[in-house]
N, C-alpha and C positions, 0 to 999 in steps of 0.2 A: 629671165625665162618665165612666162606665166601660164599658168595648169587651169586648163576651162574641166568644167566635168562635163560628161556626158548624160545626155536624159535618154533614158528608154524611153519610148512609143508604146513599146509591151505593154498588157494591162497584167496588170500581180494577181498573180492566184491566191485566193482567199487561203487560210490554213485548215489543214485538217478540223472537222468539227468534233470537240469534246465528245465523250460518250451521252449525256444530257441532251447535246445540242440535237447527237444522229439521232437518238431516240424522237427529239420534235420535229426532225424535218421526217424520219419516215411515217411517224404517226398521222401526220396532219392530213392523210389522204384516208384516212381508219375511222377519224377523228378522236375528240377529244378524249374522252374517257378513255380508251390505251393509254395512251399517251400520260393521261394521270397516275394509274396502276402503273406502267415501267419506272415511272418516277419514283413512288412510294417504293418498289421493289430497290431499288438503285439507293435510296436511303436509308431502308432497311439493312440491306447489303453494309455499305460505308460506316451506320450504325453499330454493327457488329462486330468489324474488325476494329473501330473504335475502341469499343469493351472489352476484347480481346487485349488490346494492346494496354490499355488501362489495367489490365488484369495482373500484365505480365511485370508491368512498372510498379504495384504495389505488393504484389510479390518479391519485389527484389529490393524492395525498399523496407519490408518486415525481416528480409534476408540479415539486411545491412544492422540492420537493427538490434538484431541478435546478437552478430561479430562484434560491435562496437559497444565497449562500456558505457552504460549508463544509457543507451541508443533508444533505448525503450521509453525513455520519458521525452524525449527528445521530438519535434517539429522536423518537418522535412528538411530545408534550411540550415538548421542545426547541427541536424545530422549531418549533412553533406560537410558542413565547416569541422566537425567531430570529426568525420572520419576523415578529412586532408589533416589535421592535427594528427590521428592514430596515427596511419600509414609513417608520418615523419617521425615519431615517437620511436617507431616497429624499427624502420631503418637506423635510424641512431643505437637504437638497441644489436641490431644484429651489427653494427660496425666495432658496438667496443665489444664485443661476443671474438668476433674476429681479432682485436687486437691481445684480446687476454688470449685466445688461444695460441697463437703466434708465439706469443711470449712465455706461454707454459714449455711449447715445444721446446725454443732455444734452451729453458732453464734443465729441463730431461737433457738434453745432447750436451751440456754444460760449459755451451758455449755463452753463459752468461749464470753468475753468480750471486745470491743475495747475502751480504751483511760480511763480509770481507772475505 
């Protein structure tokens, strides 16, 4: 059995234009200089939440910094390898946390005894 494809005839609709793009295509009847200024605008904009967002990532990286031993003399990098090291530390700690306490409880109920 052999599968032809089919061609559209249709001509494809271009896609939506960026926000950049609309800005040139409405300008260009205003001319040029709007056209400049929306831009400038539009990278001032993008600039912003840039640094914002820069803001918020070194903020949580002096955060991290603090939590983690030693995190203070530490490279971003470092850090990050630091703290998947902590975290697995932390955990291993709270599991024998959990097995001493376990094993207190039965020794209280006296259903297990040390030293005969």
């Amino acid at each position: 059995m052999e599968k032809t494809l089919a061609t559209s005839t249709k001509k494809r609709s271009s896609p939506s234009p960026s926000p950049s793009q609309s800005t040139a295509v409405n300008t260009r009847a205003t001319g040029g200089s709007n056209r400049r200024t929306r831009q400038k605008l539009w990278d001032a904009t993008v600039s912003i939440e840039d640094d914002e967002d820069n803001e918020g990532v070194e903020e949580k990286i002096e955060a991290l910094q603090d939590i983690v031993p030693g995190g203070t003399e530490l490279g971003v990098d470092a850090l990050f390898e630091e703290t998947a090291s902590y975290i697995l530390t932390l955990q291993f700690q709270i599991n024998a946390i959990k097995v001493l306490t376990s094993l207190l409880e039965l020794c209280e109920k006296g259903e297990m005894k040390f030293g005969g």
